[in-house]
C-alpha positions as CSV (number, residue, x, y, z in Angstrom):
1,X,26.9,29.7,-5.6
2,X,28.1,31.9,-3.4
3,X,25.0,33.5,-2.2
4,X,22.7,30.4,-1.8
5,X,24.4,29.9,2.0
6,X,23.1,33.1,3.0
7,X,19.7,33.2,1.1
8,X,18.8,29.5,2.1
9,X,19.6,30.8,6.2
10,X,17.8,34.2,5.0
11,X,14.4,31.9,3.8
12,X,14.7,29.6,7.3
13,X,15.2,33.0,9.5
14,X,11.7,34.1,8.1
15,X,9.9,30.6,8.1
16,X,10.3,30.7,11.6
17,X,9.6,33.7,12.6
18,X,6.4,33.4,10.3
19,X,5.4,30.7,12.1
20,X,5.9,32.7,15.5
21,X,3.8,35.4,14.3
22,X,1.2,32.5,13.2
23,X,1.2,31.4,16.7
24,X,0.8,34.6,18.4
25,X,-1.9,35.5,15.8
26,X,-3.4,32.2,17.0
27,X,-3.8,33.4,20.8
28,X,-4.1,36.8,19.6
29,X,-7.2,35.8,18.0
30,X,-8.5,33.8,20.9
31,X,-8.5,37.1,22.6
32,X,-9.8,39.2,20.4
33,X,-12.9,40.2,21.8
34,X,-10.9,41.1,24.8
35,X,-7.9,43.1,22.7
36,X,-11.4,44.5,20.9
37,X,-12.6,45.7,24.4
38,X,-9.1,47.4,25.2
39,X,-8.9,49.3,21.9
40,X,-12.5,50.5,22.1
41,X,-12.3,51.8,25.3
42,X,-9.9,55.5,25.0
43,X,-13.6,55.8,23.2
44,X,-15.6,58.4,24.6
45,X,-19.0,56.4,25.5
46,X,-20.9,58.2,23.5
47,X,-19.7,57.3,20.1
48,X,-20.2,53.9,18.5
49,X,-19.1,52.1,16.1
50,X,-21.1,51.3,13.3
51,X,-20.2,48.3,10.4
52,X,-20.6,49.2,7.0
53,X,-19.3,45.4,5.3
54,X,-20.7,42.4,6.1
55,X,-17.3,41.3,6.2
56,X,-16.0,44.0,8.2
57,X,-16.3,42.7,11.4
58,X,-13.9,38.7,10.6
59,X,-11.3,41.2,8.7
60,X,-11.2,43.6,11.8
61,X,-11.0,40.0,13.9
62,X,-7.9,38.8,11.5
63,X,-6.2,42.3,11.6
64,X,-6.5,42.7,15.4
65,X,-5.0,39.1,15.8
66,X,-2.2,39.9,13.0
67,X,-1.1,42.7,15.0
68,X,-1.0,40.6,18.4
69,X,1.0,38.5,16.7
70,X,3.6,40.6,15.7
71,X,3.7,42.2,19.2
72,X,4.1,38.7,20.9
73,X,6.3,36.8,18.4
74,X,8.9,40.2,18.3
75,X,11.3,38.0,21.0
76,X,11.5,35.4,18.4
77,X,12.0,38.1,15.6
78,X,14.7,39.4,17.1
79,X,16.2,36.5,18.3
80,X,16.6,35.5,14.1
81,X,17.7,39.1,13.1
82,X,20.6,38.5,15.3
83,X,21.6,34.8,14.5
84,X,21.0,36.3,10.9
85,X,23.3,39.1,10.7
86,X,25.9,37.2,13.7
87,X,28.2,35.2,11.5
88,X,29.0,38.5,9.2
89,X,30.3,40.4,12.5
90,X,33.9,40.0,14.0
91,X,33.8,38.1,17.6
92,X,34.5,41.8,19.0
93,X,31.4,43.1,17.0
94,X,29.2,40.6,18.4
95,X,30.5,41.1,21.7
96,X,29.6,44.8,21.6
97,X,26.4,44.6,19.7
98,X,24.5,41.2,21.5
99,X,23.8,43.3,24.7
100,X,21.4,45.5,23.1
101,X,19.1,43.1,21.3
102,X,17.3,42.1,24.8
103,X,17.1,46.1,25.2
104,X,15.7,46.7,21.5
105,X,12.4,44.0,22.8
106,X,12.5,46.7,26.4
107,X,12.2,49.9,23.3
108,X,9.7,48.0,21.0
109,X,7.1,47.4,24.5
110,X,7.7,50.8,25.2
111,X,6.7,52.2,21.8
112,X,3.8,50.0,22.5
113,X,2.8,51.5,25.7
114,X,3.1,54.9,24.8
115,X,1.2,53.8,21.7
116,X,-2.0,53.2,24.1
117,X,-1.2,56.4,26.6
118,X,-2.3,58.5,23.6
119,X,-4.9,56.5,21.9
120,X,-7.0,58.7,24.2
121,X,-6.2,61.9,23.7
122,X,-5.6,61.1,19.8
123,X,-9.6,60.3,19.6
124,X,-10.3,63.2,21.8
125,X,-8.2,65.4,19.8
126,X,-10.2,64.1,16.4
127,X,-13.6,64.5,17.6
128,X,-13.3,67.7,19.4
129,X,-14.0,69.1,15.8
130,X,-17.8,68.1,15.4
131,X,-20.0,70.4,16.2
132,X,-23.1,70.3,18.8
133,X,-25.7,68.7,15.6
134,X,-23.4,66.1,14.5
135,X,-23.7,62.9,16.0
136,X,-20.4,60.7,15.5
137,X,-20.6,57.1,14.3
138,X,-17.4,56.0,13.5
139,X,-16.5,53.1,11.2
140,X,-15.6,50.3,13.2
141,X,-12.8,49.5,10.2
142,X,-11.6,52.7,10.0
143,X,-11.0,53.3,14.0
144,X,-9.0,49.8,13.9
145,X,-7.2,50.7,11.0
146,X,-6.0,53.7,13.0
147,X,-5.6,52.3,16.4
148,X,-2.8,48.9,14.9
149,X,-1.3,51.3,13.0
150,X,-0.4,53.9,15.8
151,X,0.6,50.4,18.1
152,X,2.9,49.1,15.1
153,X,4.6,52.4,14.2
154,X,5.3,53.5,17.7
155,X,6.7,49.5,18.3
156,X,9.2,49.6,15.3
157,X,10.3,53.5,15.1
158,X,11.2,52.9,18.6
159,X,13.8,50.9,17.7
160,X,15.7,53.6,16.4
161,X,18.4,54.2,18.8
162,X,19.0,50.5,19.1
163,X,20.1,50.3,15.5
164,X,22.1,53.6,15.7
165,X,24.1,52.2,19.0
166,X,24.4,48.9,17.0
167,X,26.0,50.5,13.9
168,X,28.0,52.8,16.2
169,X,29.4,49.9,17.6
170,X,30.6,48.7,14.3
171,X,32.2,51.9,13.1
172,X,29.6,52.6,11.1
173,X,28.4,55.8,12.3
174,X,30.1,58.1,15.1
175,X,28.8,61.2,17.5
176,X,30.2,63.4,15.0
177,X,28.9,62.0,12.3
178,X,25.1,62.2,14.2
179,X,25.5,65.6,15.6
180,X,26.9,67.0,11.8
181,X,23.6,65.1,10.8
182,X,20.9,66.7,13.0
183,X,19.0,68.9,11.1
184,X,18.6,65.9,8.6
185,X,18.3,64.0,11.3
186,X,14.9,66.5,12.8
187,X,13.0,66.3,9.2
188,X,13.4,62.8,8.6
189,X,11.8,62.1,11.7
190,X,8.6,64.9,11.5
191,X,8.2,63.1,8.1
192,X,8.2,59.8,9.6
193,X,6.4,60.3,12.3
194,X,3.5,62.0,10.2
195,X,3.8,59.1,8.5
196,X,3.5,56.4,10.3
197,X,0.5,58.0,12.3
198,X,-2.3,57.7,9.8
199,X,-4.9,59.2,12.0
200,X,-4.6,62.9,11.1
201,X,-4.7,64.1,14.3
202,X,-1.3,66.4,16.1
203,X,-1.6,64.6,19.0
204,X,0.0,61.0,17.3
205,X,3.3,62.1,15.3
206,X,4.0,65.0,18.0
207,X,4.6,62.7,20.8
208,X,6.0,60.3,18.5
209,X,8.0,63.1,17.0
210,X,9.5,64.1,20.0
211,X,10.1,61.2,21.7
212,X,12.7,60.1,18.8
213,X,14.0,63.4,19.0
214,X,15.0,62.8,22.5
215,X,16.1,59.3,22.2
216,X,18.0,60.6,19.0
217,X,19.9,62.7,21.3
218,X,20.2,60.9,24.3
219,X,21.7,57.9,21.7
220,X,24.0,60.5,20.7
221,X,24.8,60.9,23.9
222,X,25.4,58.4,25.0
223,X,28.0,57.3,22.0
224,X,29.6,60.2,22.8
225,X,30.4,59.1,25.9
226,X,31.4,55.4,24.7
227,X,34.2,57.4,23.2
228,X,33.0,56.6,20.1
């Protein structure tokens, strides 16, 4: 059948990079109480973190690692999107698009970064709201829900202008075509960012808001000057 070439190199693409997120979950989870450490500290030290499950504290353990793994095994990840989606692309495709996938890993450890520059101010933002007789104790699953998600969401959404200047390259979209596109362009990304920022806070999908509006535009940018 036609499709079984594709969907049998489609289901050996993800069993690797499965197993590289295994592995990186693996060391991920050897550090854990160290990644722990780094997550709980944009904490002010006056607010702990209390366990409300007695299984709480193994599932925070696994999610912590999960996410470690990702992060790590994203080289790898890449590295099979691209020997997936290679053999459907002309030689001149591949020669415009293959530069870029080093640069998409350079984006996702940004998104990363920034991720953590506002872990802080995200808490502070949150607990500035209780009053003088309210004494915080914050659920330890809840905060890590909150804290993986913001690292994961700032990783993959900054992979946006990556996949713009990839499908650019291909024909598929041109400047025109973004800049026509803006204002849809503005509201899909306050409703992404709000999103894929669970925490509630203005702090997380603001910054995450505007830095895809700028790398938006600076993408666009930068097409437009490709000639493209």
């Amino acid at each position: 059948m036609p499709l079984a070439g594709p969907l049998a190199e489609l289901r050996n693409r993800l069993l690797w990079s499965l197993l590289a997120v295994g592995i990186g979950a693996a060391v991920g989870f050897g550090f854990g109480d160290r990644i722990i450490e780094v997550l709980k500290a944009p904490l002010p030290p006056n607010v702990p973190l209390i366990v409300t499950q007695i299984g709480a504290a193994f599932a925070i353990r696994l999610q912590v690692a999960l996410v470690a793994g990702v992060i790590l095994a994203m080289p790898v990840l890449l590295f099979h999107v691209w020997r997936f989606i290679s053999p459907g692309l002309t030689q001149s495709e591949r020669r415009a698009v293959l530069p870029w996938i080093p640069l998409a890993l350079v984006f996702f450890a940004i998104g990363v970064t920034i991720a953590y520059v506002i872990l802080p101010f995200a808490a502070q933002f949150l607990l500035q709201f209780l009053t003088d007789d309210v004494q915080p104790l914050l659920d330890i699953k809840e905060y890590f829900d909150f804290a993986t998600s913001l690292f994961l969401a700032f990783g993959i959404l900054m992979e946006f202008p990556i996949l713009l200047l990839g499908l650019s390259r291909v024909g598929i979209v041109t400047s025109e075509r973004l800049t026509r596109s803006r204002r849809v362009v503005i509201l899909a990304i306050a409703i992404f960012a709000t999103v894929a920022t669970p925490g509630g806070d203005l702090v997380s999908p603001t910054v995450l808001g505007v830095t895809l509006y700028i790398l938006y535009e600076g993408t666009v940018f930068f097409i437009r000057r490709t000639g493209r």
